[in-house]
N, C-alpha and C positions, 0 to 999 in steps of 0.2 A: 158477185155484187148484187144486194138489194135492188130490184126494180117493182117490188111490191110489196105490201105490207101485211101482217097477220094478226086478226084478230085475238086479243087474249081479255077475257071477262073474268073482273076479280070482285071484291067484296068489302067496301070500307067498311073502317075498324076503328077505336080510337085507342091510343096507343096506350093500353092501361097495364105495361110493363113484361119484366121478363116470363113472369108466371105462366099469363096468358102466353105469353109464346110461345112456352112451351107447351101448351094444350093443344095450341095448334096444330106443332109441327108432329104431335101424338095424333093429329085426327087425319094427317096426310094432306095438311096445309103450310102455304109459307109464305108468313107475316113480311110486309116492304112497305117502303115509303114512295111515296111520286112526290114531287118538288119542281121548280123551275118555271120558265118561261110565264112568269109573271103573277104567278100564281103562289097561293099556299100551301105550304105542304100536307098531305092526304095521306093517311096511315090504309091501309088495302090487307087484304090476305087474299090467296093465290091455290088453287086444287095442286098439286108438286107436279099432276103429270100435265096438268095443261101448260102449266110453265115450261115443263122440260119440251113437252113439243112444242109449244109456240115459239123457244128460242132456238131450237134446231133448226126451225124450217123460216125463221123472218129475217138472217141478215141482217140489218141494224133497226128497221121500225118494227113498232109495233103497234098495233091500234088499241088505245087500254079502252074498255068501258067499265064504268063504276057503278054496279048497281043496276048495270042495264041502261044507264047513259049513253048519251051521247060519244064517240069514239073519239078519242085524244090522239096525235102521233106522239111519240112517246120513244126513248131509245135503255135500255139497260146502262146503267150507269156503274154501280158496282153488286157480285154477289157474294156472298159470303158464304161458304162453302166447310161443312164437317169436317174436319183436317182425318179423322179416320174412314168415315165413310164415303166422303166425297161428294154429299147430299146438299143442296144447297140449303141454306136454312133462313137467309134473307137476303131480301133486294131491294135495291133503291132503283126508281126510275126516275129518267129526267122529260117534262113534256117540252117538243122543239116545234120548230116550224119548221117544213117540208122547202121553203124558199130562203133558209137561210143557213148558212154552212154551222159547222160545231165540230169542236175540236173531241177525236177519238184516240183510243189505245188499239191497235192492231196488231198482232199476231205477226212474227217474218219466219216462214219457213223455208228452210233451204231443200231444192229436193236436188236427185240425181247424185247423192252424197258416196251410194254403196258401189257406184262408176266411175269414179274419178278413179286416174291410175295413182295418186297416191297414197288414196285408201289403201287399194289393191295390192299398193305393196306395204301396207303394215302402216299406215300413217293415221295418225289417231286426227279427227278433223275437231277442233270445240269452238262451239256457236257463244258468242260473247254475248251479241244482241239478241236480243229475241223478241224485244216487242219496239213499235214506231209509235210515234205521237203524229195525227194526221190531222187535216181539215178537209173536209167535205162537205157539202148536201147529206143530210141525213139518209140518204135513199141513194147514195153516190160510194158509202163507207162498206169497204169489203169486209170480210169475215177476215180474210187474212191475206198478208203479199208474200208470193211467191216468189223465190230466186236461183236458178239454175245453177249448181257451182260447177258446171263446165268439165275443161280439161285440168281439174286443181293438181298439181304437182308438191310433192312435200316441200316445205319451205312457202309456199304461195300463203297469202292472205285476201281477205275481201274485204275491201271498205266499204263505208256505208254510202259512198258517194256512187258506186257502182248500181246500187239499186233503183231499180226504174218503179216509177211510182203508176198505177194506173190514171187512167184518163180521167178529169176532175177531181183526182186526189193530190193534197200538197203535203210534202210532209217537212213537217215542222222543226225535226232535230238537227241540231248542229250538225252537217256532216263533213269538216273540216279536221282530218287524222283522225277518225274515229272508226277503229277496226272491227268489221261483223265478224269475224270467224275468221282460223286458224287451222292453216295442215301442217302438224309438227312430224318430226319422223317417229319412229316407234321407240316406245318404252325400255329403254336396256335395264336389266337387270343390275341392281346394286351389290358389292361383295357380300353383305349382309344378306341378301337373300341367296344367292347364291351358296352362301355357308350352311343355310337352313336347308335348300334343298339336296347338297351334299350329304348332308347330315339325316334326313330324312331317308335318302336312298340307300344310305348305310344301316341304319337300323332296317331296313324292311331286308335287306340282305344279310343282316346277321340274326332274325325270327327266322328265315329259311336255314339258314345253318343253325340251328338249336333246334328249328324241330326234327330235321335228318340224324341229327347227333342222337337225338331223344329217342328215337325210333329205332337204330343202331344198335344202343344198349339195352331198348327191349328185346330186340331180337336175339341178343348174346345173352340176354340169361334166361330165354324161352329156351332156348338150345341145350346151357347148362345145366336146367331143371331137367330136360330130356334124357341128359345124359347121364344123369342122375337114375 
């Protein structure tokens, strides 16, 4: 959980298209917008690696300054991210007030997954949900909630009602019959595979009997020619 915030200095821009953006993100910049909290929206560019540390290490705020301004609180709102490379290539920030709650997306991970004895015996576990819609103080919003799947047994489920939210956090989704995740038993093999894998251990069993065979009749007419 955020209990402080990080400075991150970036560089207004005016937003004069995709061109420019890509010159940017050529020079190891990355063009966003800031918007909200009463204000007009501000077009910025970003150095990649200060952004990439300032959001590792802030939690949900972050202190923008513009130009060498005055420091805004400030939360990352959405980023948009290379689908090959995984580079981010734009962000949008939203400015908030530190005394007043705002609705987030967080992250649910389930840990202790590879210790459940259903795992252990062959139970394939899949995470349905994966992310909560929260309210908090901006400086109250975790990175992520975690939830312990226990002793899951195959056949077990987890609901979302089961999930304990941290302290000053609410979370906002319906959790009325709404399943997090699944211990199913394990994968049985279909006749159709099973035919391919018969089928497969048949042919590598009869390339062993063809090359013994092949070898066989070299050797009987290396002999012949001998005898010859």
């Amino acid at each position: 959980m955020a209990d402080s915030s990080t400075k991150l200095d970036v560089r207004g821009r005016d937003a004069d298209g995709s061109r420019a953006a890509r010159r940017l993100r050529r020079s190891g910049r990355v063009p966003g917008v800031l918007y909200g909290g009463g204000g007009g929206s501000l077009g910025f560019d970003v150095d990649a690696r200060d952004l990439r540390l300032a959001l590792a290490r802030s939690g949900a705020v972050l202190d923008l300054s513009v130009d060498g301004g005055k420091a805004t609180p400030v939360v990352l709102k959405e980023a948009q991210r290379d689908p090959v490379r995984g580079q981010t290539v734009h962000i949008d920030l939203l400015r908030v007030r530190l005394d007043q709650a705002i609705h987030a997306v967080v992250p649910l991970e389930l840990s202790g997954v590879d210790d459940t004895p259903g795992v252990k015996e062959g139970g394939i576990l899949e995470q349905i949900v994966r992310e909560l819609n929260v309210e908090a103080l901006p400086t109250a919003i975790p990175e992520s909630i975690e939830h312990a799947v226990g002793e899951m047994q195959i056949g077990d489920t987890i609901s979302l009602d089961a999930i304990v939210m941290p302290d000053g956090v609410a979370l906002l989704d319906d959790v009325e019959d709404v399943v997090v995740a699944t211990l199913s038993p394990p994968k049985l093999q279909t006749e159709e595979e099973e035919e391919v894998e018969s089928e497969t251990e048949l042919v590598g069993e009869g390339g062993e009997d063809a090359e013994g065979t092949a070898g066989g009749e070299g050797s009987g007419g290396e002999g012949s020619s001998g005898e010859e």
